[in-house]
C-alpha positions as CSV (number, residue, x, y, z in Angstrom):
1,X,45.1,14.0,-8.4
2,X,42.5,16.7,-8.6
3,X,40.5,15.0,-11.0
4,X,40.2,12.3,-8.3
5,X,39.8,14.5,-5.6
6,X,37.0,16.5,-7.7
7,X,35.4,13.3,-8.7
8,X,35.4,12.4,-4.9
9,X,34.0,15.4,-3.9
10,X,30.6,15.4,-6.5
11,X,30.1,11.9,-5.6
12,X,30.2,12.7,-1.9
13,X,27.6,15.5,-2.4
14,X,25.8,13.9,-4.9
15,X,25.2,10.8,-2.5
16,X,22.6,11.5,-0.1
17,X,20.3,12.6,-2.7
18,X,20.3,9.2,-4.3
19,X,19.9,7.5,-0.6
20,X,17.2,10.2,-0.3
21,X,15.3,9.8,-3.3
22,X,15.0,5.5,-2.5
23,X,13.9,6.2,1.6
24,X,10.2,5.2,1.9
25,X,8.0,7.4,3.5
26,X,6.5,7.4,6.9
27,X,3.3,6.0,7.5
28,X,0.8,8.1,8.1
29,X,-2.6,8.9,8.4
30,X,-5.3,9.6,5.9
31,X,-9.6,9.8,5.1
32,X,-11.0,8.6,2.2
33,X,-14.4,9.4,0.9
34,X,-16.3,6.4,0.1
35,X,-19.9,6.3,-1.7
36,X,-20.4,9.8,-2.7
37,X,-19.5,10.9,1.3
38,X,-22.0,8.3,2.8
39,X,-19.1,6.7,4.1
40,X,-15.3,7.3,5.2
41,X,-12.7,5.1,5.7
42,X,-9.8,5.8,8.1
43,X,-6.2,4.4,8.0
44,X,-4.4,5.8,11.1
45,X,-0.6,4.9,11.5
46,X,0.1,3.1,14.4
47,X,3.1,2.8,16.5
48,X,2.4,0.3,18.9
49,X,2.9,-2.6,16.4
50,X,5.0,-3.0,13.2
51,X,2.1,-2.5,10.7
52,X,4.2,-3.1,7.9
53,X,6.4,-6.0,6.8
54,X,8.9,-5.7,9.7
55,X,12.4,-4.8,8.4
56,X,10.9,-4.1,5.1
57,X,12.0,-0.8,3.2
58,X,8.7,0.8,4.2
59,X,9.1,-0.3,7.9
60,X,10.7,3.6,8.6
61,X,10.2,3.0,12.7
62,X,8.0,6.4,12.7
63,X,5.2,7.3,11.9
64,X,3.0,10.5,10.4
65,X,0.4,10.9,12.5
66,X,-2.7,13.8,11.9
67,X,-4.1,14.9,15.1
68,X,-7.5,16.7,13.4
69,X,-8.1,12.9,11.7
70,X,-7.3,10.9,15.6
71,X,-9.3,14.2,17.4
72,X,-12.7,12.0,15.3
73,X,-11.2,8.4,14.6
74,X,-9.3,5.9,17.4
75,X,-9.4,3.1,15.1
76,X,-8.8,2.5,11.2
77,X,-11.8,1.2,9.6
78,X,-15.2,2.4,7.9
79,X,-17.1,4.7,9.3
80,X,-20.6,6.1,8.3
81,X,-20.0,9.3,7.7
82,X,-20.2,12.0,10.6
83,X,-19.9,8.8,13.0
84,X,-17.4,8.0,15.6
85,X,-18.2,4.6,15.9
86,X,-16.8,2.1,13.4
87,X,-18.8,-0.4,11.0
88,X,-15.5,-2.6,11.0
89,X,-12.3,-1.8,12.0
90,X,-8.4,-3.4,10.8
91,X,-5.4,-3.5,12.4
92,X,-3.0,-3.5,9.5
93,X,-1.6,-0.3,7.2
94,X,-1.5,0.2,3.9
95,X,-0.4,3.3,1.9
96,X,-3.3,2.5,-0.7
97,X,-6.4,1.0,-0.1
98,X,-9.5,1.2,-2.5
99,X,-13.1,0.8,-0.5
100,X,-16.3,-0.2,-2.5
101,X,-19.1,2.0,-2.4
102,X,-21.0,-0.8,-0.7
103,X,-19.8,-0.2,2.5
104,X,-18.3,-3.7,2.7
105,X,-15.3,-4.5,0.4
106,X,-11.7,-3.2,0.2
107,X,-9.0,-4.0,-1.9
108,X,-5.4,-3.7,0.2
109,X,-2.0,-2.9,-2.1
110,X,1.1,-4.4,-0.1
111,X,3.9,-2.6,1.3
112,X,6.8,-1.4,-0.6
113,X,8.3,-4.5,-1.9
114,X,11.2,-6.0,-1.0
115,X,10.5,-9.8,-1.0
116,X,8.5,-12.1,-3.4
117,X,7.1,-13.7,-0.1
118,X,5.5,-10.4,0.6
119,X,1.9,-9.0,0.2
120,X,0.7,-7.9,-3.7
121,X,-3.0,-7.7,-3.0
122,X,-5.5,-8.5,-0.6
123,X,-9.4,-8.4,-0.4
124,X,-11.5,-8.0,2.9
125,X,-15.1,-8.1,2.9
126,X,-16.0,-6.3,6.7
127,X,-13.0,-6.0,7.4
128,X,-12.0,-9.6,7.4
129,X,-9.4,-11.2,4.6
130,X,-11.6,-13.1,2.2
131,X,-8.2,-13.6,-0.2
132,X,-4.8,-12.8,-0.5
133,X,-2.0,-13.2,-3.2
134,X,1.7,-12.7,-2.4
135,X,3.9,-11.2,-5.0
136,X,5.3,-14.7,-6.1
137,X,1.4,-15.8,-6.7
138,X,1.7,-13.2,-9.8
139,X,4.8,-12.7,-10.7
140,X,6.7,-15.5,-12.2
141,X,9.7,-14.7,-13.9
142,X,11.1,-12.9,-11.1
143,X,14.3,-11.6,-12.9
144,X,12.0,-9.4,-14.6
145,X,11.3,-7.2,-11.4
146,X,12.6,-3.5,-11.2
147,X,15.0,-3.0,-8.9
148,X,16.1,-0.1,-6.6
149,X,18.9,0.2,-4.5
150,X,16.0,-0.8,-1.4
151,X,13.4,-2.6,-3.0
152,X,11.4,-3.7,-6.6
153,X,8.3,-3.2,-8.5
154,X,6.5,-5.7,-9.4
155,X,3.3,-4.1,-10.6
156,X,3.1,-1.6,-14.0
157,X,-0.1,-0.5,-13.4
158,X,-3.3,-0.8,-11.8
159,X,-7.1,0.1,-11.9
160,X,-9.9,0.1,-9.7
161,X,-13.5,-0.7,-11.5
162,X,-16.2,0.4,-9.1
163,X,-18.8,0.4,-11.4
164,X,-18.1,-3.4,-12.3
165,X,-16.6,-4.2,-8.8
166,X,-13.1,-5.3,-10.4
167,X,-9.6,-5.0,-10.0
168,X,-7.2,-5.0,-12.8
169,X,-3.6,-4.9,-12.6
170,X,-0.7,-5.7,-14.5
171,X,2.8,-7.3,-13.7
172,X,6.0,-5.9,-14.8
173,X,6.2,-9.1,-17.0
174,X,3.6,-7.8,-19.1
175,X,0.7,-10.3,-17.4
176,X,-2.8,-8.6,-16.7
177,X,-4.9,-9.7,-14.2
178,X,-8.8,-8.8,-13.4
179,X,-9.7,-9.8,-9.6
180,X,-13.6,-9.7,-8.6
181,X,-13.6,-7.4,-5.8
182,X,-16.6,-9.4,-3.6
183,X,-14.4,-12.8,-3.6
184,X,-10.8,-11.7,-4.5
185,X,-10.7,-14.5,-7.1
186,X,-9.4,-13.9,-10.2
187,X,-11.4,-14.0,-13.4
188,X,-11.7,-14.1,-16.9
């Protein structure tokens, strides 16, 4: 009986540190330097939509906003740098973005995945979606996905090739894929 009760009692402490350690983050707001500083691009969390997959593990229902980055910036989007008035704006969030240096492109990771049917990658070219692949687009076998007790990975790794205006990435499966960044398509 104290065995049981012991056993009981580490599992009941040990608990909300594994619920802890699988809660997604809040969204929140960020700068990122683009084109040796000629540009910035600004993601701002934003609570008056659901900018994530609703009812997906990262949809928290808060968010993480920086009042020094919304004191310069009211929308997310490029901005010449020292500017208050956008080049293009979105009206999505993304923890990880990667903008080209020219000022133009951006390559959008999806949310933390808990559905095939959701967002892997997108590309935007002003802004706008030239391409988009869900998760099922790149990942076939899907028993081979690594699970959590609130969502999967589907992606090993990933690279950003500014210089050659690429995006590699490879699938838990093993399959690597190189994406032009200008059209989203993917090529040899």
């Amino acid at each position: 009986m104290k065995f049981i009760f012991r056993a009981l009692l580490a599992t009941l402490l040990f608990l909300p540190f594994v619920t802890w350690a699988d809660t997604a983050r809040a969204p929140h707001d960020y700068v990122i330097d683009v084109s040796g500083g000629k540009y910035v691009f600004v993601m701002l969390a934003n609570s008056g939509f659901s900018p994530l997959d609703a009812g997906a593990p990262d949809d928290v229902g808060v968010i993480d906003a920086d009042e020094e980055i919304r004191k310069s910036y009211k929308n997310s989007g490029l901005y010449l740098a020292g500017q208050t008035l956008p080049l293009w704006t979105i009206s999505w969030y993304s923890f990880t973005v990667y903008p080209s240096a020219d000022g133009d492109h951006l390559v959008r990771i999806g949310p933390w995945a808990s559905s095939a049917e959701q967002l892997a990658l997108a590309f935007y070219s002003g802004g706008v979606e030239i391409k988009k692949y869900l998760i099922r687009d790149l990942v076939k076998d899907q028993s081979r996905l690594h699970h959590t007790v609130s969502h999967f990975f589907w992606m090993s790794e990933h690279r950003y090739d500014e210089k050659n205006q690429l995006f590699h990435l490879k699938t838990v499966e093993g399959v690597s894929y190189k994406f032009s960044v200008m059209t989203g398509e993917i090529v040899p």
